[in-house]
N, C-alpha and C positions, 0 to 999 in steps of 0.2 A: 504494500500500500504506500503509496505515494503524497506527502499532504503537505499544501502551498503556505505562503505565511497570510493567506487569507480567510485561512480554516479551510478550505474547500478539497476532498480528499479523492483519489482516483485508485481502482483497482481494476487493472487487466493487463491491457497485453501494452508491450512499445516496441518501437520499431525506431532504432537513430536516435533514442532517446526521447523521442513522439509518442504520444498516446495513437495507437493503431492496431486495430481490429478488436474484438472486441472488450467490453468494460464497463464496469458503473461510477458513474462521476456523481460526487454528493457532494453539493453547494454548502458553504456556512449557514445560509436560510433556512435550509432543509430540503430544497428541491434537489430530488433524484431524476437523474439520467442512464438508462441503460441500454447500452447496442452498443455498434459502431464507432469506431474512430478512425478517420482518415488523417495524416499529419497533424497532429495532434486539436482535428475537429471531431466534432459530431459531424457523420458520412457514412450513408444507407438507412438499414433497417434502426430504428429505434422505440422506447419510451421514455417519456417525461414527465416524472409525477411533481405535482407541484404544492409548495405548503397550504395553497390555498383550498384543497382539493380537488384541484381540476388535472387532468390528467390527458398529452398529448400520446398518440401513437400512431406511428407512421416512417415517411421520409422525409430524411437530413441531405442537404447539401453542404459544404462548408461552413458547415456550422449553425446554419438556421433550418428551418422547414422548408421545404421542396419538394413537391409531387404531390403523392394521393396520401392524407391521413385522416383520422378520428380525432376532433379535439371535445372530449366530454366533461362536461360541465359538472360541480358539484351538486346541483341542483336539480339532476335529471338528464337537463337539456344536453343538444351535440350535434355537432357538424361535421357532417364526412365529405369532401371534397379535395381540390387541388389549392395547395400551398406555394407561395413562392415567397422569395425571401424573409421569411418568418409570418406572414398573411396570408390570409382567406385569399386566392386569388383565382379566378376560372371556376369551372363546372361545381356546384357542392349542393346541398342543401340540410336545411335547420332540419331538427326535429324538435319539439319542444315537447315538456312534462303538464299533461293538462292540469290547470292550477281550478281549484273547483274552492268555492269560499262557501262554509255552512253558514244559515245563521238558524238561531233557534229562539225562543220565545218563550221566554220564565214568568210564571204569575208567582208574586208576591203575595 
């Protein structure tokens, strides 16, 4: 295990002293990363969980999102589509969690 002076710690493979092929990278935040590493990015197959609970899974290009992935929401909701440099970009669409509000009626 490999860990920076920003807390942030890596464990898998290097290549030249790079982070490459595969690995899980754990931010000081908390957000975990696991797949892929091309010279020492995130490249290919990945996941991204993040402290917030939201959680991406998909493809990396140089270190951002790129191509087809799932980004799932804490809250249910989620969008599977085409990513480019880290954005929703091209073909995808939402799904959303139907939000249904009770109300009810107490006698006193």
């Amino acid at each position: 295990m490999k860990k920076n002076a920003y807390g942030d710690k890596f464990e898998g493979q290097f290549k030249d002293g790079k982070k490459h092929g595969q690995g899980t990278y754990t931010f000081a935040n908390g957000d975990v990363y696991k797949g892929q590493f091309k010279d020492d990015k995130k490249h290919g197959q990945g996941t991204e969980f993040y402290e917030s609970g939201n959680k991406y899974e998909g493809q990396f290009k140089d270190g951002l999102k790129n191509g087809l992935g799932t980004y799932f929401y804490e809250n249910g909701d989620k969008y599977e589509g085409q990513f480019k440099d880290d954005l929703k970009n091209g073909q995808g669409s939402f799904k959303y969690v139907k939000r249904v509000e009770l109300a009810s009626h107490i006698n006193s």
